[in-house]
BALOBA-1460 file (C-alpha; in Angstrom, 3 decimals):
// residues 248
<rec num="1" residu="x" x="13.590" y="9.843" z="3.978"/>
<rec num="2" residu="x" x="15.024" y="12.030" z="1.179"/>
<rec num="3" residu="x" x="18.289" y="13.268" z="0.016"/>
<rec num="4" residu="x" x="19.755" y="16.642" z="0.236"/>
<rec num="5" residu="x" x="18.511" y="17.174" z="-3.440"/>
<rec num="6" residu="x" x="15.020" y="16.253" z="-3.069"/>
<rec num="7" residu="x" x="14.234" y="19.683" z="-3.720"/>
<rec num="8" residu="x" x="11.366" y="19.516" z="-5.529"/>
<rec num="9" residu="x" x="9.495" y="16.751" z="-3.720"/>
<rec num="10" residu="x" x="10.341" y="19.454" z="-0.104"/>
<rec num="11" residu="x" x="8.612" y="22.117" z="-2.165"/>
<rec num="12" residu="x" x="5.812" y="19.821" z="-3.063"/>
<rec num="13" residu="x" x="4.798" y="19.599" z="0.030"/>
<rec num="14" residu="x" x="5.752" y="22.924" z="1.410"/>
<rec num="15" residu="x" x="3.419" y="24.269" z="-1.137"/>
<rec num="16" residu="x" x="0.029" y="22.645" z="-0.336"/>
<rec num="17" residu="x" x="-0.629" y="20.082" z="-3.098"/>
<rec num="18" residu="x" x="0.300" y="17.318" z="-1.177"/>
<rec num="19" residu="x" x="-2.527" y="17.236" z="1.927"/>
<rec num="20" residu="x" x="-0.348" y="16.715" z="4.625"/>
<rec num="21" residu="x" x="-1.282" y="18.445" z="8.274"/>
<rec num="22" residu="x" x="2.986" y="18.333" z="8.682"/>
<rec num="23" residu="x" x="5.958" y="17.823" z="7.010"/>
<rec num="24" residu="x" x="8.919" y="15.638" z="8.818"/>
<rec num="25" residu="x" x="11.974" y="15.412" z="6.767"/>
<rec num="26" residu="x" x="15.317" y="13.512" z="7.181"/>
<rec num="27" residu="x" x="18.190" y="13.932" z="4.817"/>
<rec num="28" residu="x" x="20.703" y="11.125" z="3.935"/>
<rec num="29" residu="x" x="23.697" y="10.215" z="1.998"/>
<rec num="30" residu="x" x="22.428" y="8.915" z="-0.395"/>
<rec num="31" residu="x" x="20.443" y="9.583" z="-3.852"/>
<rec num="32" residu="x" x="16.727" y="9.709" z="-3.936"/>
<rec num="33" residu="x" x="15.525" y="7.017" z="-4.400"/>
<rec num="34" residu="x" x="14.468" y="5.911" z="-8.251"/>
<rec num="35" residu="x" x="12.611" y="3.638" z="-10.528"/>
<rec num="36" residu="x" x="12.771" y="3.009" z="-13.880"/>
<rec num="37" residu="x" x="9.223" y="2.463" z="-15.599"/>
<rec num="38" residu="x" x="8.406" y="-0.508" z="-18.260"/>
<rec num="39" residu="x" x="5.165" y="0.363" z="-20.024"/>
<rec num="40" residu="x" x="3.325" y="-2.115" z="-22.367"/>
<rec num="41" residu="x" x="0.863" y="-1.442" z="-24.772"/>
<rec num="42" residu="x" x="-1.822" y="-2.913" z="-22.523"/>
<rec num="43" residu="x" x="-1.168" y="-0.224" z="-19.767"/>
<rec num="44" residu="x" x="0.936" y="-3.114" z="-17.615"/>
<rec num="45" residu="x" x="3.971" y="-2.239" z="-16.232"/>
<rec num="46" residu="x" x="7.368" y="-3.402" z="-15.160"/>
<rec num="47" residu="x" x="9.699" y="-1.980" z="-12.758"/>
<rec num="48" residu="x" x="13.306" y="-1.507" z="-11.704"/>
<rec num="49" residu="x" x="13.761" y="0.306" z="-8.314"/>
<rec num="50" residu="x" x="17.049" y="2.028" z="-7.021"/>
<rec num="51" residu="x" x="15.736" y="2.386" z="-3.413"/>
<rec num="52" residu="x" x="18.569" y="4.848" z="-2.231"/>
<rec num="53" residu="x" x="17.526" y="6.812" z="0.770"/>
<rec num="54" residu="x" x="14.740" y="4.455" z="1.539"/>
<rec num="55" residu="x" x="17.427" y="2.079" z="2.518"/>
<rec num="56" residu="x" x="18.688" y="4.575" z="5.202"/>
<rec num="57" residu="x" x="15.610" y="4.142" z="7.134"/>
<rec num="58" residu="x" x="17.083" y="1.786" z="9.819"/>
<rec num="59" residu="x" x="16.038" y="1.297" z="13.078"/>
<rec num="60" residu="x" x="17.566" y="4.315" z="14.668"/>
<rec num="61" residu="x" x="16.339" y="6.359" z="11.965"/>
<rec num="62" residu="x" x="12.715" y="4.717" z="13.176"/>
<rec num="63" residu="x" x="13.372" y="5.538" z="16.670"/>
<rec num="64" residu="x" x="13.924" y="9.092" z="16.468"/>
<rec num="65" residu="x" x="11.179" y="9.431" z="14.601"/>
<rec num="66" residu="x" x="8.701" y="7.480" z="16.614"/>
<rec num="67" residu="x" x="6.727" y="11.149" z="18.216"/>
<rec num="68" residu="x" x="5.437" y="11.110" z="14.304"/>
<rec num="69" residu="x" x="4.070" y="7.914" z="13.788"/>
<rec num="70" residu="x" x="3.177" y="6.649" z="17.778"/>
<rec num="71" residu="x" x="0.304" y="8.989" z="17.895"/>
<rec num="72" residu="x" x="-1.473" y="8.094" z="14.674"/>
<rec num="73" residu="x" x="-4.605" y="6.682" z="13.801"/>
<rec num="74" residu="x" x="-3.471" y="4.654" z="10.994"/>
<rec num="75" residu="x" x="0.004" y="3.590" z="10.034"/>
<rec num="76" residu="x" x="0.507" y="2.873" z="6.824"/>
<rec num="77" residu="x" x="4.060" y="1.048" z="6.344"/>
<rec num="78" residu="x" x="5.511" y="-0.786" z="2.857"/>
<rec num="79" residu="x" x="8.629" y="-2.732" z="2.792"/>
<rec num="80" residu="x" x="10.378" y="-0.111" z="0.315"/>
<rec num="81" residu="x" x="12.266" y="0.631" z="3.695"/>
<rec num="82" residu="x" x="14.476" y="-2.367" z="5.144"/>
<rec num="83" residu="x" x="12.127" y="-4.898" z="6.597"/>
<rec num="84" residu="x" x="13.227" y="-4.688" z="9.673"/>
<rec num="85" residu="x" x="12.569" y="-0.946" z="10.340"/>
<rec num="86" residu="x" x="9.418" y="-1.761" z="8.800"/>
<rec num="87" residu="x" x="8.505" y="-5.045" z="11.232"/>
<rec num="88" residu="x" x="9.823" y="-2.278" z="14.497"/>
<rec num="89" residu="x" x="7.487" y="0.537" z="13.568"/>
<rec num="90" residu="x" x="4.598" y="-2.113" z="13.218"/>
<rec num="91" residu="x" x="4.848" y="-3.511" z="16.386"/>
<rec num="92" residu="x" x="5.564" y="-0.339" z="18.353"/>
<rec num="93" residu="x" x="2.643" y="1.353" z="16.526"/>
<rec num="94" residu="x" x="0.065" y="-1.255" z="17.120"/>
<rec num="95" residu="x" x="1.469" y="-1.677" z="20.783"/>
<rec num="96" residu="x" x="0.474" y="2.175" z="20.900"/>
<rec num="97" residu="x" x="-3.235" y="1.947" z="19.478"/>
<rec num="98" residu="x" x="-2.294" y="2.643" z="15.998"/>
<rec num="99" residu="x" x="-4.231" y="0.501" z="12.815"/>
<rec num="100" residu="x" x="-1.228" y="-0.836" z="11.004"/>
<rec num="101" residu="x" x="-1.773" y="-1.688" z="7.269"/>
<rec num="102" residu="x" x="0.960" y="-3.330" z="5.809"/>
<rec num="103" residu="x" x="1.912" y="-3.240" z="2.400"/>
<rec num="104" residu="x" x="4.075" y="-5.766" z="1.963"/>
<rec num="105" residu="x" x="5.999" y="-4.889" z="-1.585"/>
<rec num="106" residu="x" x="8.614" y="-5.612" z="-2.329"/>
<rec num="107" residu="x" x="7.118" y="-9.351" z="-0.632"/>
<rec num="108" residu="x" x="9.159" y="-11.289" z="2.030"/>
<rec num="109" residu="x" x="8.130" y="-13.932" z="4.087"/>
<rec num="110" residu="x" x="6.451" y="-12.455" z="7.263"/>
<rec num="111" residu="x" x="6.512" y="-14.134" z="10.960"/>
<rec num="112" residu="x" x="3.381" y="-14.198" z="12.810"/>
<rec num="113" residu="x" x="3.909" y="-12.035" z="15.199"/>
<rec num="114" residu="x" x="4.080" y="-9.210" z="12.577"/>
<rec num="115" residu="x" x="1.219" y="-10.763" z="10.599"/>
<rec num="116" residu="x" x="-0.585" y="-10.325" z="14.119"/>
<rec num="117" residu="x" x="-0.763" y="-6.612" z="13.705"/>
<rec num="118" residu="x" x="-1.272" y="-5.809" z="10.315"/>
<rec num="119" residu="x" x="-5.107" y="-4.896" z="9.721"/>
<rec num="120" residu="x" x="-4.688" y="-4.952" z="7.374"/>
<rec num="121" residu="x" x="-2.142" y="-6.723" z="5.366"/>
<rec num="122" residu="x" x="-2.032" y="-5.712" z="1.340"/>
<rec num="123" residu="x" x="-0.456" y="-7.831" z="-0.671"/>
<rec num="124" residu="x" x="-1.187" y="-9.286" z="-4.718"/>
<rec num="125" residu="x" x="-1.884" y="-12.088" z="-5.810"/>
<rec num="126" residu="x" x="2.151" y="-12.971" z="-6.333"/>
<rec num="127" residu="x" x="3.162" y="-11.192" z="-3.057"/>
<rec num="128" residu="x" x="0.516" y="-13.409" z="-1.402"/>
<rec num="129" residu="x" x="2.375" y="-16.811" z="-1.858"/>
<rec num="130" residu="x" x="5.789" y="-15.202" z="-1.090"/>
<rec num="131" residu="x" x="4.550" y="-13.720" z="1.993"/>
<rec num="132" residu="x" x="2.786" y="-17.602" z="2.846"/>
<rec num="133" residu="x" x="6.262" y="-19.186" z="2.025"/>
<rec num="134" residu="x" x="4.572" y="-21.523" z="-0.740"/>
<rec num="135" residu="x" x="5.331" y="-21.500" z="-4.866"/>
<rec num="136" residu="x" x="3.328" y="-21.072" z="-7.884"/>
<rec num="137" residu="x" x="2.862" y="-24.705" z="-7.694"/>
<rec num="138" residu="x" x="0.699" y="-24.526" z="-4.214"/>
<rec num="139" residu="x" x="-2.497" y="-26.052" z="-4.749"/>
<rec num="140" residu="x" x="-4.624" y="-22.586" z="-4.006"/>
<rec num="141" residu="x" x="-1.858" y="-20.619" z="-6.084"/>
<rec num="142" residu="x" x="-4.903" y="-19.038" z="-7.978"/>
<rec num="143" residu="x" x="-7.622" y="-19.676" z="-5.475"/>
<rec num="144" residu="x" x="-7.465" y="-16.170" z="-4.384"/>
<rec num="145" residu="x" x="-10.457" y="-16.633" z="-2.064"/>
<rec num="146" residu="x" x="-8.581" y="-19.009" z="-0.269"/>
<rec num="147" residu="x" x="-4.736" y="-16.817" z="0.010"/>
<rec num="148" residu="x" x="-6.607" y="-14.767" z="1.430"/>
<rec num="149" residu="x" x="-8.343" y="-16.939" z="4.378"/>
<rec num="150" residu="x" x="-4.823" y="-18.744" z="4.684"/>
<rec num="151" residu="x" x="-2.796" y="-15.374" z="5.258"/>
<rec num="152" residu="x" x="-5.564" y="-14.492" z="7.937"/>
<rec num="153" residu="x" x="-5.313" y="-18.052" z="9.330"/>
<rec num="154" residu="x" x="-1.612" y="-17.225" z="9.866"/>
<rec num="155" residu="x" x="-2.046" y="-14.614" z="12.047"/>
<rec num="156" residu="x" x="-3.379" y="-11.517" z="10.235"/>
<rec num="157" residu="x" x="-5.906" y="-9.309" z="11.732"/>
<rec num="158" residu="x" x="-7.241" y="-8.829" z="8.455"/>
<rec num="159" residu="x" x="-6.315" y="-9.812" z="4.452"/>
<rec num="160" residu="x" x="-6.189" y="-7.773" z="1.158"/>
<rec num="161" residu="x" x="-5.318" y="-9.456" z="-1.984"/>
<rec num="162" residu="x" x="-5.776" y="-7.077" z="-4.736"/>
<rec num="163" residu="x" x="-6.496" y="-8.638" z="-8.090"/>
<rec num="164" residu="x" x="-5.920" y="-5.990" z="-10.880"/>
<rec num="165" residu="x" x="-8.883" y="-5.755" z="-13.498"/>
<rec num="166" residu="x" x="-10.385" y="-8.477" z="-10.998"/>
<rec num="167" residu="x" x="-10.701" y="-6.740" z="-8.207"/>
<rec num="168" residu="x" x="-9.851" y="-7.894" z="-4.649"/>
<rec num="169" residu="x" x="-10.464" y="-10.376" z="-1.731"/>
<rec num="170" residu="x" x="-10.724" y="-9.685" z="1.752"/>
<rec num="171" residu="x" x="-10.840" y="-11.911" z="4.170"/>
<rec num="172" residu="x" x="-11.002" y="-11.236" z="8.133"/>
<rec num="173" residu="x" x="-13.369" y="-12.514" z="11.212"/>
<rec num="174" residu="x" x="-16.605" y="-11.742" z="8.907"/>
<rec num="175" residu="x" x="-15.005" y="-14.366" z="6.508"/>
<rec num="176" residu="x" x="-13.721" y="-13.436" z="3.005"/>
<rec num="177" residu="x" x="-15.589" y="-11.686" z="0.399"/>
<rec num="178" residu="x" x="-14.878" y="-10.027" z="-3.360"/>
<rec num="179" residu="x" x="-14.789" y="-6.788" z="-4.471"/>
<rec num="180" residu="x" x="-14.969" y="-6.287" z="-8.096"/>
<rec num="181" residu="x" x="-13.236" y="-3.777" z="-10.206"/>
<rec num="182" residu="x" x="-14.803" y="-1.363" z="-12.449"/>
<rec num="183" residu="x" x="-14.622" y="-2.003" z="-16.316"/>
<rec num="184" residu="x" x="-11.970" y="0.491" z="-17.261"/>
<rec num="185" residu="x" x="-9.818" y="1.115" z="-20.309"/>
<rec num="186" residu="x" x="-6.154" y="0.902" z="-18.487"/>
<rec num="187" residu="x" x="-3.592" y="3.011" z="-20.159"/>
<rec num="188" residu="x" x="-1.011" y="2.906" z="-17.036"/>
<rec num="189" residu="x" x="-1.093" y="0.881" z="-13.725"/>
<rec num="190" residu="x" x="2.083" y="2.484" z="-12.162"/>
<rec num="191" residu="x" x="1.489" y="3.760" z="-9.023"/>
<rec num="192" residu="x" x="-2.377" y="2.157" z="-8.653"/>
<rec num="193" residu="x" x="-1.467" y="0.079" z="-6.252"/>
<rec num="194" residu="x" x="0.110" y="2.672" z="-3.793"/>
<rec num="195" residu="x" x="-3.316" y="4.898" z="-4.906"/>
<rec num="196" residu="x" x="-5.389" y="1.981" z="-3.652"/>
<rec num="197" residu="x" x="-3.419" y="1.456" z="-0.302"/>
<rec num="198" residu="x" x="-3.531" y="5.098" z="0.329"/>
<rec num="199" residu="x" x="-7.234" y="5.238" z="-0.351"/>
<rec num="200" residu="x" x="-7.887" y="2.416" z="1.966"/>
<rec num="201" residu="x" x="-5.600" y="4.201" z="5.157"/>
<rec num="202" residu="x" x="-7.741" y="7.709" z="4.345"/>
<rec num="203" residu="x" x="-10.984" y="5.815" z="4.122"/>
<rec num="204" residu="x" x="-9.910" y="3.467" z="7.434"/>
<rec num="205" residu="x" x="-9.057" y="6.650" z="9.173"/>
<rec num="206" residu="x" x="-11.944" y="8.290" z="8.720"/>
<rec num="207" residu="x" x="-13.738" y="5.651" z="10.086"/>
<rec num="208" residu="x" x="-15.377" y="3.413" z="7.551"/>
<rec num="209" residu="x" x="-15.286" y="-0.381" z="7.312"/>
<rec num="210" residu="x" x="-12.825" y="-2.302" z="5.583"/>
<rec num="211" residu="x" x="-15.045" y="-3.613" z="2.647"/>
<rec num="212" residu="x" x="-16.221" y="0.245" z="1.940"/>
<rec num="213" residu="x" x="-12.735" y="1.475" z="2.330"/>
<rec num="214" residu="x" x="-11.588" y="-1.434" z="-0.508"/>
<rec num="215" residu="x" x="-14.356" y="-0.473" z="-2.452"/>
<rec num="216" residu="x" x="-13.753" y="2.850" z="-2.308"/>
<rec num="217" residu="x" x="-10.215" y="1.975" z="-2.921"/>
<rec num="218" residu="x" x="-11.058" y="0.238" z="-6.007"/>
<rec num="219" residu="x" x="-12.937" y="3.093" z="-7.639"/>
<rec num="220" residu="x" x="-9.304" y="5.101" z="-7.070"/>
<rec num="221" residu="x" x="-7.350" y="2.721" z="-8.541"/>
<rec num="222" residu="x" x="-9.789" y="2.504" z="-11.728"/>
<rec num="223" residu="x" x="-9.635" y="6.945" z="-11.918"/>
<rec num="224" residu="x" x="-5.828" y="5.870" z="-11.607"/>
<rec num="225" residu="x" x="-5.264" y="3.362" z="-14.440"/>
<rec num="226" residu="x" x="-7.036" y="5.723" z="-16.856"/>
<rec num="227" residu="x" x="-4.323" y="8.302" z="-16.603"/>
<rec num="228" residu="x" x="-0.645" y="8.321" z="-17.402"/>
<rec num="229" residu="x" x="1.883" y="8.612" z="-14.647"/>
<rec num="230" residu="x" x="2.324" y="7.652" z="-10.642"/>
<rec num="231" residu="x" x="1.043" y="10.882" z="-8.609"/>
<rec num="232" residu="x" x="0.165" y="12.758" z="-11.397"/>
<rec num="233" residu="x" x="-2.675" y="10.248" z="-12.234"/>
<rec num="234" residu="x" x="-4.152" y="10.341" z="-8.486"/>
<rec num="235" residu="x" x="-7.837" y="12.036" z="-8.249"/>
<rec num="236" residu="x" x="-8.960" y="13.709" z="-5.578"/>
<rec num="237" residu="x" x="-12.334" y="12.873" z="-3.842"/>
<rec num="238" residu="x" x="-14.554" y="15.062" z="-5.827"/>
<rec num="239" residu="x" x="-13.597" y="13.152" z="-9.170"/>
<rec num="240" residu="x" x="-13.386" y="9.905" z="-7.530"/>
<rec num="241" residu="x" x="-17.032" y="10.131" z="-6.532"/>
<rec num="242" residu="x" x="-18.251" y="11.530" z="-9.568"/>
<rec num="243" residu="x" x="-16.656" y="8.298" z="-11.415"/>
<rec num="244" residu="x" x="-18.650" y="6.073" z="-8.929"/>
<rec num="245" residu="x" x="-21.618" y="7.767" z="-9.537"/>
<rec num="246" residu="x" x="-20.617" y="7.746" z="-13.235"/>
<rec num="247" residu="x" x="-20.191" y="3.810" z="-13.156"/>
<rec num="248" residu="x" x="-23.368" y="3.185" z="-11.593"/>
Protein backbone atom coordinates (compact mmCIF):
# COMPACT_ATOMS: atom_id res chain seq x y z
CA UNK A 1 0.00 0.00 0.00
CA UNK A 2 1.61 3.34 -0.95
CA UNK A 3 0.63 6.87 -1.41
CA UNK A 4 0.23 8.83 -4.50
CA UNK A 5 3.86 10.16 -3.86
CA UNK A 6 5.63 7.02 -3.45
CA UNK A 7 7.32 7.78 -6.51
CA UNK A 8 10.46 6.59 -6.01
CA UNK A 9 9.74 3.32 -4.21
CA UNK A 10 7.08 2.65 -7.90
CA UNK A 11 10.27 3.29 -9.85
CA UNK A 12 12.25 1.01 -7.66
CA UNK A 13 10.56 -1.61 -8.60
CA UNK A 14 9.61 -0.73 -12.09
CA UNK A 15 13.27 -0.65 -12.70
CA UNK A 16 14.51 -4.16 -11.77
CA UNK A 17 16.45 -3.81 -8.49
CA UNK A 18 13.86 -5.00 -6.48
CA UNK A 19 13.35 -8.98 -7.73
CA UNK A 20 9.85 -9.03 -7.95
CA UNK A 21 8.11 -11.36 -10.91
CA UNK A 22 5.05 -8.37 -10.54
CA UNK A 23 4.28 -5.28 -9.21
CA UNK A 24 0.60 -4.70 -7.51
CA UNK A 25 0.12 -1.24 -6.31
CA UNK A 26 -2.72 0.52 -4.36
CA UNK A 27 -2.72 4.20 -3.68
CA UNK A 28 -4.25 5.82 -0.52
CA UNK A 29 -4.92 8.97 1.28
CA UNK A 30 -2.61 9.01 3.19
CA UNK A 31 1.36 9.69 3.56
CA UNK A 32 3.83 6.94 3.12
CA UNK A 33 4.38 5.51 5.69
CA UNK A 34 7.68 6.62 7.94
CA UNK A 35 10.09 5.86 10.67
CA UNK A 36 12.34 7.74 12.41
CA UNK A 37 15.77 5.87 13.18
CA UNK A 38 17.65 5.93 16.79
CA UNK A 39 21.21 4.73 16.27
CA UNK A 40 23.61 3.97 19.22
CA UNK A 41 27.10 3.68 19.18
CA UNK A 42 26.85 -0.09 19.53
CA UNK A 43 24.95 -0.42 16.14
CA UNK A 44 21.41 -0.89 18.30
CA UNK A 45 18.63 0.88 17.30
CA UNK A 46 15.42 2.52 18.34
CA UNK A 47 12.44 3.31 16.41
CA UNK A 48 9.45 5.59 15.94
CA UNK A 49 7.03 4.50 13.13
CA UNK A 50 4.32 6.76 11.39
CA UNK A 51 2.56 3.77 9.70
CA UNK A 52 0.38 5.95 7.26
CA UNK A 53 -0.77 3.99 4.30
CA UNK A 54 -0.04 0.74 5.98
CA UNK A 55 -2.97 1.54 8.12
CA UNK A 56 -5.25 1.67 4.99
CA UNK A 57 -4.81 -1.93 4.44
CA UNK A 58 -8.22 -3.03 5.87
CA UNK A 59 -10.07 -5.86 5.11
CA UNK A 60 -11.60 -4.74 1.89
CA UNK A 61 -8.39 -3.53 0.79
CA UNK A 62 -7.31 -7.47 1.57
CA UNK A 63 -10.15 -8.75 -0.33
CA UNK A 64 -9.62 -7.19 -3.53
CA UNK A 65 -6.41 -8.11 -3.47
CA UNK A 66 -6.72 -11.72 -2.56
CA UNK A 67 -5.89 -13.10 -6.73
CA UNK A 68 -2.17 -11.83 -5.48
CA UNK A 69 -1.57 -13.50 -2.44
CA UNK A 70 -4.22 -16.85 -2.70
CA UNK A 71 -1.98 -18.44 -5.20
CA UNK A 72 1.35 -18.19 -3.43
CA UNK A 73 3.71 -20.48 -2.11
CA UNK A 74 4.65 -18.57 0.86
CA UNK A 75 2.91 -15.67 2.50
CA UNK A 76 4.82 -13.64 4.32
CA UNK A 77 2.53 -11.17 6.52
CA UNK A 78 3.80 -8.58 9.56
CA UNK A 79 1.46 -6.72 11.70
CA UNK A 80 2.71 -3.20 10.26
CA UNK A 81 -0.84 -3.50 8.59
CA UNK A 82 -3.95 -3.51 11.10
CA UNK A 83 -4.04 -6.88 12.75
CA UNK A 84 -6.98 -7.76 11.61
CA UNK A 85 -6.28 -7.57 7.82
CA UNK A 86 -3.30 -9.31 8.81
CA UNK A 87 -5.19 -12.36 10.97
CA UNK A 88 -7.88 -12.45 7.39
CA UNK A 89 -5.12 -12.89 4.86
CA UNK A 90 -3.56 -15.65 7.18
CA UNK A 91 -6.35 -17.70 7.43
CA UNK A 92 -7.61 -17.37 3.86
CA UNK A 93 -4.04 -18.06 2.63
CA UNK A 94 -3.37 -21.12 4.62
CA UNK A 95 -7.07 -22.29 3.90
CA UNK A 96 -5.72 -22.01 0.16
CA UNK A 97 -2.35 -24.08 0.51
CA UNK A 98 -0.23 -21.15 1.14
CA UNK A 99 2.93 -21.40 4.05
CA UNK A 100 2.07 -18.45 6.20
CA UNK A 101 5.01 -16.95 8.22
CA UNK A 102 4.00 -14.49 10.51
CA UNK A 103 5.94 -11.76 11.68
CA UNK A 104 4.36 -10.59 14.39
CA UNK A 105 5.94 -6.81 14.96
CA UNK A 106 4.66 -4.60 16.14
CA UNK A 107 3.59 -7.80 18.92
CA UNK A 108 -0.08 -8.34 20.01
CA UNK A 109 -1.49 -11.07 21.68
CA UNK A 110 -2.47 -13.77 19.06
CA UNK A 111 -5.59 -16.34 19.37
CA UNK A 112 -4.97 -19.82 18.51
CA UNK A 113 -6.63 -20.18 15.72
CA UNK A 114 -4.22 -17.72 13.99
CA UNK A 115 -1.24 -19.20 15.85
CA UNK A 116 -2.60 -22.49 14.07
CA UNK A 117 -1.42 -21.32 10.72
CA UNK A 118 1.58 -19.51 11.08
CA UNK A 119 4.66 -21.83 10.07
CA UNK A 120 6.12 -20.17 10.96
CA UNK A 121 5.62 -17.58 13.54
CA UNK A 122 8.74 -14.87 13.98
CA UNK A 123 8.78 -13.11 16.80
CA UNK A 124 11.94 -11.75 19.47
CA UNK A 125 12.62 -12.46 22.40
CA UNK A 126 10.25 -9.33 23.78
CA UNK A 127 7.54 -9.94 21.10
CA UNK A 128 7.55 -13.56 22.36
CA UNK A 129 6.00 -12.85 25.87
CA UNK A 130 3.58 -10.23 24.42
CA UNK A 131 2.39 -12.53 21.87
CA UNK A 132 2.09 -15.49 25.04
CA UNK A 133 0.14 -12.82 27.13
CA UNK A 134 2.79 -13.18 30.10
CA UNK A 135 5.37 -10.21 31.56
CA UNK A 136 8.97 -9.87 32.00
CA UNK A 137 8.38 -11.38 35.29
CA UNK A 138 7.22 -14.99 33.73
CA UNK A 139 9.35 -17.56 35.04
CA UNK A 140 10.87 -18.61 31.34
CA UNK A 141 11.05 -14.73 30.47
CA UNK A 142 14.72 -15.51 29.36
CA UNK A 143 14.48 -19.21 28.84
CA UNK A 144 14.29 -18.71 25.21
CA UNK A 145 14.39 -22.47 24.57
CA UNK A 146 11.37 -22.76 26.35
CA UNK A 147 9.16 -19.36 24.57
CA UNK A 148 9.73 -21.02 21.99
CA UNK A 149 8.21 -24.68 22.85
CA UNK A 150 5.36 -22.69 24.77
CA UNK A 151 4.33 -20.50 21.61
CA UNK A 152 4.30 -23.91 19.61
CA UNK A 153 2.37 -25.55 22.49
CA UNK A 154 -0.22 -22.80 21.88
CA UNK A 155 -1.02 -23.64 18.65
CA UNK A 156 1.81 -22.72 16.25
CA UNK A 157 2.78 -24.88 13.43
CA UNK A 158 6.16 -23.86 13.98
CA UNK A 159 8.33 -21.12 16.35
CA UNK A 160 11.10 -18.53 15.58
CA UNK A 161 12.53 -16.53 18.31
CA UNK A 162 15.35 -14.60 16.98
CA UNK A 163 17.97 -13.66 19.52
CA UNK A 164 20.21 -10.84 18.05
CA UNK A 165 24.10 -11.52 18.45
CA UNK A 166 22.64 -14.90 20.00
CA UNK A 167 21.14 -16.26 17.39
CA UNK A 168 17.72 -18.00 17.33
CA UNK A 169 15.44 -20.87 18.60
CA UNK A 170 13.17 -22.89 16.74
CA UNK A 171 10.99 -25.01 17.99
CA UNK A 172 8.30 -27.24 15.99
CA UNK A 173 7.27 -31.19 15.91
CA UNK A 174 11.21 -32.11 15.67
CA UNK A 175 11.42 -30.25 19.09
CA UNK A 176 13.39 -26.98 19.54
CA UNK A 177 16.87 -26.39 18.62
CA UNK A 178 19.54 -23.19 18.42
CA UNK A 179 20.98 -21.55 15.78
CA UNK A 180 23.88 -19.45 16.53
CA UNK A 181 24.85 -16.18 15.07
CA UNK A 182 28.01 -15.38 13.43
CA UNK A 183 30.63 -13.19 15.36
CA UNK A 184 30.15 -9.90 13.60
CA UNK A 185 31.16 -6.32 14.26
CA UNK A 186 27.42 -4.64 14.18
CA UNK A 187 27.45 -1.11 13.02
CA UNK A 188 23.47 -0.98 12.29
CA UNK A 189 20.65 -3.54 13.05
CA UNK A 190 17.79 -1.56 11.32
CA UNK A 191 16.11 -3.46 8.99
CA UNK A 192 17.98 -7.09 10.00
CA UNK A 193 15.19 -8.38 11.21
CA UNK A 194 12.90 -7.85 8.10
CA UNK A 195 16.37 -9.18 6.07
CA UNK A 196 16.17 -12.33 8.18
CA UNK A 197 12.32 -12.91 7.71
CA UNK A 198 12.67 -12.32 4.08
CA UNK A 199 15.57 -14.71 3.83
CA UNK A 200 13.69 -17.36 5.62
CA UNK A 201 10.24 -16.95 3.07
CA UNK A 202 12.93 -17.10 -0.13
CA UNK A 203 14.78 -19.99 1.41
CA UNK A 204 11.15 -21.77 2.58
CA UNK A 205 9.98 -21.21 -0.91
CA UNK A 206 12.50 -22.67 -2.56
CA UNK A 207 12.09 -25.59 -0.73
CA UNK A 208 14.55 -26.02 2.08
CA UNK A 209 13.89 -26.90 5.71
CA UNK A 210 13.20 -24.58 8.33
CA UNK A 211 16.52 -24.95 10.35
CA UNK A 212 18.60 -24.33 6.87
CA UNK A 213 16.33 -21.54 5.92
CA UNK A 214 17.10 -19.86 9.72
CA UNK A 215 20.51 -20.57 9.22
CA UNK A 216 20.70 -19.24 6.12
CA UNK A 217 18.71 -16.44 7.48
CA UNK A 218 21.18 -15.79 10.08
CA UNK A 219 24.18 -15.46 7.79
CA UNK A 220 21.85 -12.44 6.06
CA UNK A 221 21.19 -10.78 8.97
CA UNK A 222 25.07 -10.86 10.03
CA UNK A 223 26.03 -9.35 5.96
CA UNK A 224 23.14 -6.94 7.22
CA UNK A 225 24.36 -5.59 10.58
CA UNK A 226 27.77 -4.87 9.03
CA UNK A 227 26.38 -2.20 6.79
CA UNK A 228 24.62 1.07 7.39
CA UNK A 229 21.03 1.49 6.41
CA UNK A 230 17.58 -0.77 5.99
CA UNK A 231 17.56 -1.99 2.15
CA UNK A 232 20.57 -0.50 1.27
CA UNK A 233 22.49 -2.91 3.63
CA UNK A 234 20.68 -6.18 2.13
CA UNK A 235 23.21 -8.64 0.11
CA UNK A 236 22.30 -10.56 -2.47
CA UNK A 237 23.00 -14.38 -2.59
CA UNK A 238 26.34 -14.30 -4.17
CA UNK A 239 27.81 -12.18 -1.15
CA UNK A 240 25.79 -13.90 1.34
CA UNK A 241 27.43 -17.20 0.45
CA UNK A 242 30.74 -15.97 0.06
CA UNK A 243 30.43 -14.61 3.86
CA UNK A 244 29.40 -18.21 4.91
CA UNK A 245 32.10 -19.64 3.25
CA UNK A 246 34.19 -16.74 4.63
CA UNK A 247 33.05 -17.59 8.33
CA UNK A 248 33.79 -21.10 8.08
Amino acid sequence: MADARAAGGEDRIADGRSHHRGRRLAEADRPTGTAIILLTPDGENSIVVSPGANHAFDLAQADRTEAAWSSARVVVLSLEIPKDAAFHVASRAASAGARVILNAAPSTRIDGEILAVCDPLIVNEHEALEVLGVGADDPDAEHYDRLAERLHEAGARSVVVTLGGDGAVIADTDGSSRVPAYRVRAVDTTGAGDAFVGAVAGELAAGATLRDAVRFATAVSAVSVQRVGAQSSYADRAEVEAFIASAG
